[in-house]
N, C-alpha and C positions, 0 to 999 in steps of 0.2 A: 798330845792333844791335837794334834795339826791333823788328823784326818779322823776324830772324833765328830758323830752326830749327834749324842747323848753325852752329857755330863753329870755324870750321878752324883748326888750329895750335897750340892748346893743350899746352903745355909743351915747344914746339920753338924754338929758336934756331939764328940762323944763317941763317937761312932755311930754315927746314925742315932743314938738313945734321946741324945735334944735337939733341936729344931729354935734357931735362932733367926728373926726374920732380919735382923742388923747385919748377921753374917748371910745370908742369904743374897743381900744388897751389896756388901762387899764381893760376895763371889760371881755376883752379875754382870759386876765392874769387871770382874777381871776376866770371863769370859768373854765379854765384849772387847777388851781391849787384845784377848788372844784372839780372837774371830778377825777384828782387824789387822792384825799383823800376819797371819797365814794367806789373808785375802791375797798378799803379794806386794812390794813396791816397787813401782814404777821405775824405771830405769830408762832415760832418752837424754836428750840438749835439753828439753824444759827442766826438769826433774834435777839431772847433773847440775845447771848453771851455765853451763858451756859457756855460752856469753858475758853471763856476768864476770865471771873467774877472767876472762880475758879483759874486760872491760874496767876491771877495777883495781886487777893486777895484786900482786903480792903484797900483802898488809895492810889491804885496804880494808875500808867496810862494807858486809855483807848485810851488817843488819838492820840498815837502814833501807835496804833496796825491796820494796813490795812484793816480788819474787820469793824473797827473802820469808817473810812476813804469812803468805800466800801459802806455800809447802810446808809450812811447821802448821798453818792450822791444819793442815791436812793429814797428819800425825795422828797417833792415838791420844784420844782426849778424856782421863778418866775424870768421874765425876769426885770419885771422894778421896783420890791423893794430889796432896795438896802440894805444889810443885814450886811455889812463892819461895824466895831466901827466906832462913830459919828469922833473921830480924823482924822483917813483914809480916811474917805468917804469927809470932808471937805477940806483936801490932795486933793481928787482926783475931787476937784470942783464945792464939794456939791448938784450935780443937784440934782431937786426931780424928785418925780417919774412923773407927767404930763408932764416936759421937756422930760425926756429920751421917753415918751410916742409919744412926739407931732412929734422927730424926726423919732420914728420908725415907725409911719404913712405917714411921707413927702419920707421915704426911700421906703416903702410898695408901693406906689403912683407910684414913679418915677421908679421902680424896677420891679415890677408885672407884669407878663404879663402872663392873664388866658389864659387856652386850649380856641380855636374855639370852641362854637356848632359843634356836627356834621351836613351835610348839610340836610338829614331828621330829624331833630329835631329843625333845623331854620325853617323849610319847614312846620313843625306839627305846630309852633308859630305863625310863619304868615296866617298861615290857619283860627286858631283861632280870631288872630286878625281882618283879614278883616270879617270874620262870625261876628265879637262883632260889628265891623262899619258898618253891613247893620244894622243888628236886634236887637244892644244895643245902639245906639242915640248917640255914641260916635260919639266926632265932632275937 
């Protein structure tokens, strides 16, 4: 997928026969987090640590330094896996990821509301369309 411009099938099961909008949202996730990982990472002294690693020396802590803190937000950040220790995340109700998925589809649904067409571009659609209903048998 690293030099994919199209991803076909996204949120279809079955082979194509059903249309899931939960896995759709699942597969969005993971497109995005493959589109961020192909983007490339950085590799320099900031990125490395250089400093720190010198500054903190062998067995110290990494995780406390804002550096630290700063490059892992900068990581791929999926929305519906949940990355918590198994304690926490059963703490907080164990969902998995096609629940978290199915709600942010019913949320997607009831929340959305695309841009209009502009009205030459409904105008250029419908043009086509009635052109396909004389001369393409459509019925």
């Amino acid at each position: 997928m690293a030099g994919a411009n199209l991803i076909y099938g996204a949120g279809m099961t079955e082979s194509g026969v059903t249309f899931d909008y939960a896995q759709y949202v699942i597969d969005n996730d993971i497109a995005r987090m493959v589109k961020h990982t192909v983007a490339g990472v950085p590799v320099n002294d900031e990125t490395l640590a250089v400093d720190d690693i010198h500054a903190v020396g062998p067995f110290g802590d990494f995780l406390s330094l804002d550096a630290t803190m700063r490059h892992m937000r900068e990581q791929s950040q999926p929305k519906l896996m949940d990355r918590r220790v198994r304690e926490e995340w059963e703490a907080m109700g164990a969902q998995d990821a096609y629940s978290a998925a199915k709600e942010e589809a019913k949320r997607i649904l009831d929340e959305h509301h695309p841009e209009p067409l502009p009205a030459e571009v409904a105008q250029q659609i419908d043009a086509i369309v009635r052109e396909a209903e004389v001369h393409g048998g459509v019925e």
